[in-house]
C-alpha positions, 0 to 999 in steps of 0.5 A, a space after each residue: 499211766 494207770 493200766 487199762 480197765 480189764 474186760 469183763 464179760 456179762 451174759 445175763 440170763 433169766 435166774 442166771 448169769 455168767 461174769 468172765 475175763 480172762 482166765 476167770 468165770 463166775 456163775 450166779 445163779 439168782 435173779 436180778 438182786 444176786 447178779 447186781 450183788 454180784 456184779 457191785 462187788 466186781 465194779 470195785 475192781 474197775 472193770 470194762 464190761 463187755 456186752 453184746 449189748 447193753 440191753 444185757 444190763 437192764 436187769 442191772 440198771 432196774 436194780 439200781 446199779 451203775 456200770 461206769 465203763 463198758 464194751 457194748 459190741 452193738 455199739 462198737 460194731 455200728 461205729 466201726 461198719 455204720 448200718 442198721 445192723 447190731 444183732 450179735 451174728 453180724 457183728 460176730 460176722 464183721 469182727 471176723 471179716 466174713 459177709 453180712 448174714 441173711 437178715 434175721 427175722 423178729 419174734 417177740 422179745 424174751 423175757 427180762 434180762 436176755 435182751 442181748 438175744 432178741 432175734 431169730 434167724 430162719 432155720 436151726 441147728 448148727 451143732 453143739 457150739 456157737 460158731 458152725 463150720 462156715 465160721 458164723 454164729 449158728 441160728 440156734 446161738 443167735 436166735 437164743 434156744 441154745 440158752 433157753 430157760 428149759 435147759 438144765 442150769 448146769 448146761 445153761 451155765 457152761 453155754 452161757 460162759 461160752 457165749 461170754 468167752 465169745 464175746 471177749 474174742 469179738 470185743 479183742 477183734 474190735 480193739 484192734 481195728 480201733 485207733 488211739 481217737 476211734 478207741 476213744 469214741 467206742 467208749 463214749 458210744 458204749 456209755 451211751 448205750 447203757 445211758 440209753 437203757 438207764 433212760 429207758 428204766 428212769 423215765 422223763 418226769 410227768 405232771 399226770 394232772 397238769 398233762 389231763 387239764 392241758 389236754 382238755 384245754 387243747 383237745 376237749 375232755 377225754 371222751 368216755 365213748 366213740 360218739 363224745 370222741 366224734 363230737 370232740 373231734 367236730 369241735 375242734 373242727 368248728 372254728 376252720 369250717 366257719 372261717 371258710 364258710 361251709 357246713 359242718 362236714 362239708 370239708 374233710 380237714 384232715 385230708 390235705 387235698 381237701 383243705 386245699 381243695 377249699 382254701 382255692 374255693 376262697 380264693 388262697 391258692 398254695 401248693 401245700 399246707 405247711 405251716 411256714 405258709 399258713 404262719 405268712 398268711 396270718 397278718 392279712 386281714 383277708 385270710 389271718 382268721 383262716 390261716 390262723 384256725 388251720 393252724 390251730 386246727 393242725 396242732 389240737 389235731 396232733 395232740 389229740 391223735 398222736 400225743 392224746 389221752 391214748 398216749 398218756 395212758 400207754 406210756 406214763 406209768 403209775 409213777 408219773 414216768 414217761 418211758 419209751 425205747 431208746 437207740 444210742 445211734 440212728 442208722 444214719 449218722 448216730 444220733 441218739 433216737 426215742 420212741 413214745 414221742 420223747 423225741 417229738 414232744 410237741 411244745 405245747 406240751 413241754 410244761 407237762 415235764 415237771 421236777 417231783 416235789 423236792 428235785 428241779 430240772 436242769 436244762 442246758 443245750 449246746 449252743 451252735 454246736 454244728 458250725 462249732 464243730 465244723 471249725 474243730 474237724 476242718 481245723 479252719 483258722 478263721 472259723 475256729 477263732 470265730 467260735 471263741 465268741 459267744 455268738 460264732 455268728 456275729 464274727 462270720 457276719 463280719 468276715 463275710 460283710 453281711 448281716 448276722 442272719 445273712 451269716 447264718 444262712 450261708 453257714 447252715 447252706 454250706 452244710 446242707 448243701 444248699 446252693 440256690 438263692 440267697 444262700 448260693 450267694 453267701 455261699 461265695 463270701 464263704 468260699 473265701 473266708 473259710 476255704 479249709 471248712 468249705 473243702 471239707 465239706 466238699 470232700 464229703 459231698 464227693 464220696 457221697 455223690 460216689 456212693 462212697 462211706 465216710 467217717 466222722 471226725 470220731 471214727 464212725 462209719 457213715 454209709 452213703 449208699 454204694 450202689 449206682 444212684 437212679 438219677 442225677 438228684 439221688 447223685 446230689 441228695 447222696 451228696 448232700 446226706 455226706 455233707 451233712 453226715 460228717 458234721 452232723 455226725 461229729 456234732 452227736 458223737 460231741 454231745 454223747 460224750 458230754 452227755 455220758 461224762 455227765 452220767 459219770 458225774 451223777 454217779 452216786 448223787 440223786 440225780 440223774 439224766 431224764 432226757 437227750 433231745 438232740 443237742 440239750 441233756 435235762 436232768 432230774 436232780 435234788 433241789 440241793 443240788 441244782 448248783 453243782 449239776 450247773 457246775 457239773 454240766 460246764 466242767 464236763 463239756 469242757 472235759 469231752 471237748 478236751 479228748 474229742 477235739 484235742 488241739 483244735 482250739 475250739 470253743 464249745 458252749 452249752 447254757 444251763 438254766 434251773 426251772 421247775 417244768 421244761 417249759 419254762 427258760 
């Protein structure tokens, strides 16, 4: 077995950076080229970067460079103790067993390449050294004055190799409270948290032209003054208010008691607007023009404010590259968020993403990874010999003796915790045909219902409240939350590790991941090399369900196709 990768901490700062292990510390005094010159050189010995978090490697990432393996402390910190908290002074504080400091407070984010101090903590001092006299890091490290540019070099470089040094001590603490499949997992989240960054400074492919005409067509040119941004919003109102016979102005339509208001003035009561309501009205020759407007309505309205013209002007560069920030893991069960709208992209406007000349995208999804998962941490016999199909649901139709949508039903009610209806009732079949999945889940419920955490099947911490639940149904919503977590969870620790294995593999090709929506990765790659990204997506699936579930038996499958625009199948 070869040694493992030495830890090698990194503290980047502005015009300064500091690379330590153990018993070994190098200076770089530069910007961004001499540290990624730097760093390059380091890389050939196989290292394992250690950061307090990855946004410490942006400078890197903007420059072109790749980190192969890496020790993001954030990360690990979420993985071991769950939370929203990642900043250094609670994970210094939970490596060492000491209670969770006092919230910091924000301030603007320093410059370039000090992303690893980003918060403030109210108060100052503390000394000379990072750690004061309680044990905790002191406000004046945390909050990143200790480290400020106005220092001289000299003593700006003995603080930040303190800091590096400090780092490695936390990245040994976690180590050691990690076990062989948990330690695993900290290396695939802190992969995803450089891929978070490289997500960030790549950016998602845009048609800036093809996104002008689109949003033309949906929500009328883009207006020059507020008069034409009043007109255009009355355009998109003409259609609703001639279906419910009233004036112009007469109904407010984007206040909800309003529309229902005049939907009930017609003679349609509901209790709310939602689409899946208005969708059951629109074959009724009575109220199918009116259903059929309102959702219209509903979704120009959504691209003309949410994902308009302001939108495309904030956040696509002159590139043609959609960026917004990126987070590895929610606070709930881990799964990797996006802000700009890259994680709710309307449909509509799915065929603004388009390949640039010479490149193709390739999409593929994980196909019914949940209940795939479920039968992998559950160990379920029957379950698991149901995943070696294509389509697990067709097998669970047959043990279950219902039809294939019956059996998708009650697979999605066992785990959300639904009970009632036609779910509660497939629930039973269930109960019978796959005990050892439905037990799982229950535990899960359990502890939630007690306020009590629980892990995924890779080790993270899911924290499911802990004080006394208000009522009888937050009891039952913690319940459910836990029941969900620890699939849902164990789902998105699954795609990390698909996702960030195929990082590994694009690794010195050109191409790259453009987007991590859920359970589908898209990749932006040279039109050449559209085959061996297919060929790449497949083998490295088959790699990190290899160590994520070993042994189990489980069969994952993903479907990848070559388009030109993420519109297209």
């Amino acid at each position: 077995m070869p040694p493992a990768p030495a830890p090698l901490a990194l503290v980047a700062l502005d015009g300064l950076a500091v690379l330590a292990g153990d018993g070994d510390a190098q200076v770089v005094h530069g910007g961004p080229d001499a540290l990624a010159a730097a760093v390059a050189a380091r890389e050939a010995d196989g290292p394992r970067w250690v950061l307090w978090s990855a946004r410490g490697a942006a400078p890197l990432v903007g420059a072109g460079l790749h980190l192969a393996r890496a020790h993001d402390l954030a990360a690990v910190h979420r993985l071991l103790h769950g939370g929203g908290r990642e900043d250094p002074a609670t994970v210094h504080a939970a490596a060492h067993g000491l209670p969770e400091p006092p919230e910091p407070s924000r301030r603007p984010r320093p410059a370039h390449g000090t992303g690893l101090l980003e918060l403030d903590l109210d108060g100052g001092g503390g000394g000379d050294g990072p750690v004061g006299p309680d044990g905790a890091l002191t406000a004046a490290w945390t909050s990143g004055r200790a480290l400020a540019a106005d220092e001289p070099a000299a003593v700006r470089a003995e603080r930040a190799l303190r800091w590096a040094q400090l780092a490695l001590e936390v990245a040994a603490r976690q180590r050691a409270a990690l076990d062989g499949h948990a330690l695993s997992t900290a290396w695939s989240e802190s992969a995803a948290a450089l891929l978070a960054v490289e997500l960030e400074v790549t950016g998602l492919p845009v048609d800036v032209r093809a996104a002008e005409e689109l949003l033309g067509a949906l929500v009328g040119p883009r207006p020059r003054s507020e008069a034409e941004e009043r007109a255009a919003r009355a355009a998109r109102d003409a259609p609703v208010l001639a279906a419910l016979g009233v004036e112009p102005g007469a109904v407010d339509l984007r206040s909800p008691a309003a529309v229902l208001a005049a939907l009930r003035a017609r003679g349609v009561d509901l209790p709310d607007t939602r689409s899946w309501r208005l969708e059951r009205l629109t074959a009724d020759p009575a109220t199918g023009r009116l259903a059929r407007a309102l959702l219209h309505h509903r979704r120009a309205e959504r691209v003309a404010t949410t994902y308009g013209y302001a939108w495309l002007d904030a956040h696509v560069g002159a590139d043609g590259r959609l960026r917004g920030r990126w987070s590895a893991a929610d606070a709930a069960a881990g799964r990797m968020t996006a802000q700009a709208g890259l994680h709710n992209l309307p449909a509509e406007l799915r065929p603004v993403v388009a390949a640039e000349p010479g490149h193709v995208l390739v999409r593929a999804d994980l196909g019914q990874v949940e209940p795939r998962v479920l039968a992998a941490v559950s160990g379920d016999e029957g379950l698991l010999r149901a995943t070696a199909d294509e389509d697990l649901y067709a097998p669970v139709a047959a043990a279950l003796g219902v039809d294939r949508p019956t059996a998708k039903v009650a697979v999605l009610a066992a785990m959300y915790g639904q009970t009632s209806g036609a779910a509660g009732r497939a629930l039973e079949r269930m109960e019978r045909a796959y005990p050892r999945a439905l037990a799982h889940l229950r535990a899960a419920e359990a502890a939630g219902r007690e306020g009590r955490s629980v892990r995924t099947h890779g080790g993270r911490l899911v924290r499911t409240g802990g004080a006394p639940a208000a009522s009888a149904e937050a009891v039952a919503a913690r319940g459910r939350f836990a029941r969900n977590a620890v699939v849902q969870g164990s789902a998105a620790e699954l795609f990390k590790a698909w996702a960030v294995t195929v990082r590994a593999g694009l690794a010195g090709t050109g191409g790259r991941v453009v987007l991590c929506l859920h359970d589908e990765l898209l990749l932006h790659v040279p039109e050449a090399d559209a085959a061996r990204a297919v060929a790449l997506l497949e083998r490295a699936l088959t790699a990190a369900a290899g160590w994520w579930a070993p042994g189990s038996g489980a069969r994952f499958v993903a479907e990848a196709s070559v388009v030109r625009r993420w519109s297209e199948v």
